[in-house]
C-alpha positions in Angstrom: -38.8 -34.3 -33.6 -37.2 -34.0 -30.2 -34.4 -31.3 -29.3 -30.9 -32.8 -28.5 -28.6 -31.7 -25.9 -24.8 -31.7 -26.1 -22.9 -31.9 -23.1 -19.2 -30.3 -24.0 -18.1 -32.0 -20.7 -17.9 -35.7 -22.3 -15.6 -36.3 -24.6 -16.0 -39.2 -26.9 -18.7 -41.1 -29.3 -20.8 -42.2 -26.7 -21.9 -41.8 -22.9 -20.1 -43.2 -20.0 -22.4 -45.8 -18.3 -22.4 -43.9 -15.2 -23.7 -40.3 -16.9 -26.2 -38.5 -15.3 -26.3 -35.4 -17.2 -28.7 -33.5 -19.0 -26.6 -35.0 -22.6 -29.0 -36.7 -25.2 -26.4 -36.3 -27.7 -22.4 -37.4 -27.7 -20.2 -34.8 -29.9 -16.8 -36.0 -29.8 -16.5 -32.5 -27.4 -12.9 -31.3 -26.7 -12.6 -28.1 -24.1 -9.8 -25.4 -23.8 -10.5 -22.7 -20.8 -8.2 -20.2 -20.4 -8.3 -16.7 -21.8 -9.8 -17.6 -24.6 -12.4 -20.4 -24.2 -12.5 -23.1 -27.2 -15.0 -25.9 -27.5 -14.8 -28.2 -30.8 -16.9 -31.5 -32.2 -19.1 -33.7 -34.1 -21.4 -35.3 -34.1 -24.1 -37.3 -37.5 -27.5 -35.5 -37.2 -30.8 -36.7 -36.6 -33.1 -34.3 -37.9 -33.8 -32.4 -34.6 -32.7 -29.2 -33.3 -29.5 -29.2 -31.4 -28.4 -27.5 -28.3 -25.1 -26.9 -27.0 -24.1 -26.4 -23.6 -21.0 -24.3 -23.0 -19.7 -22.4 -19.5 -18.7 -19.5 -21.8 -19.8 -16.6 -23.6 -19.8 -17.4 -27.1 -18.1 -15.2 -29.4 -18.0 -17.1 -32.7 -19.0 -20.2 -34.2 -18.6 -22.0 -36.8 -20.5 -25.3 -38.3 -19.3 -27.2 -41.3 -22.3 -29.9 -42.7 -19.2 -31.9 -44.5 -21.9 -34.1 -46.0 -23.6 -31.1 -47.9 -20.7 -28.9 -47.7 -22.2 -25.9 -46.2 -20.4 -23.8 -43.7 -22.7 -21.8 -41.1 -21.0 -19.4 -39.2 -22.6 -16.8 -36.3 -20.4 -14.0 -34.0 -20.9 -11.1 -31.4 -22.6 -8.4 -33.2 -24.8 -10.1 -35.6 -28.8 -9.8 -35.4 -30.3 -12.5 -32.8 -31.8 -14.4 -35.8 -29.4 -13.7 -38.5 -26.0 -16.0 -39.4 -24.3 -16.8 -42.3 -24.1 -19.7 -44.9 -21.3 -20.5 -47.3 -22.1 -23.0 -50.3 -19.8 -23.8 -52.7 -21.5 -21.5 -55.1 -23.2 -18.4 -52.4 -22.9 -16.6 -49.3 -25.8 -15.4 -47.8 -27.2 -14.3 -44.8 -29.9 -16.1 -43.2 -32.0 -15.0 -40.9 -34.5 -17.9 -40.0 -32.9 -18.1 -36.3 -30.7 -21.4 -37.6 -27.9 -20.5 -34.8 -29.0 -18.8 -32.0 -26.6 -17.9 -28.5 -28.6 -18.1 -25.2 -27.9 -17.4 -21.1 -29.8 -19.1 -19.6 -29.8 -17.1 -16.4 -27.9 -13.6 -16.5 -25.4 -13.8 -14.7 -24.4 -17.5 -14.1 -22.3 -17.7 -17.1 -24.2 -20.4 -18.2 -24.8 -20.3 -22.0 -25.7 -22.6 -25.3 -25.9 -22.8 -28.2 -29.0 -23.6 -30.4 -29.0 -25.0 -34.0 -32.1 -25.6 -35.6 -32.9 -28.5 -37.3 -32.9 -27.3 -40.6 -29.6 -26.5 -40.5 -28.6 -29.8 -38.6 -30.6 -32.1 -41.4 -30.3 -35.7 -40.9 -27.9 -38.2 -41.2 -25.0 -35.1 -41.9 -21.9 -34.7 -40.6 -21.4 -32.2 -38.8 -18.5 -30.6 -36.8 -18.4 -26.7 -34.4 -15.8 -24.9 -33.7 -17.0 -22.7 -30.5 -14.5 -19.4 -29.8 -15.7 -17.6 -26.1 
């Protein structure tokens, strides 16, 4: 299985003929800058690992499978491997490494986000809320 990559910079279900980006997967992405940076979408898995690219520090996200109806959910302050998962009958705390935040290179403010394909699974839908 191959990793995808979201770019948050296209907006809509698919890419624009023209793209030239490092994007292997179109999320539906919608950006807010400001003081607080937002980044939401969606996207039907494939079975791979997922990687989001942001411009911000994440502080929070949240990932719904809507399919399944499991709610991940990973913040500032957590262990590096550790994140949370909300079933309709548990909350635990998993710590397999199924969200992981990344910079790239200190200092550029370049960041993603990684979701492993375990928690992706295939053919779910699946939608982030991304809080910087």
């Amino acid at each position: 299985m191959a990793t995808k990559y979201i770019d948050t910079a296209i907006s809509g279900s698919s890419f624009p003929t023209t793209y030239i980006g490092s994007g292997t997967l179109a999320a539906n992405c919608i950006t807010s800058g400001g003081v607080v940076n937002l980044t939401t979408g969606n996207f039907t898995s494939s079975g791979d690992a997922v990687v989001i690219n942001i411009g911000f520090q994440p502080r929070r996200i949240s990932v719904l499978n809507e399919t399944d109806t499991i709610l991940w959910g990973k913040q500032v302050g957590m262990s590096a491997a550790n994140c949370t998962k909300i079933t309709s009958t548990t909350l635990s705390v998993e710590t397999a490494s199924d969200i992981l935040f990344n910079q790239a290179n200190t200092g550029e403010g370049v960041w993603t986000i990684t979701l492993s394909s375990t928690l992706a699974g295939t053919s779910k839908a699946i939608s982030f809320v991304i809080e910087g």
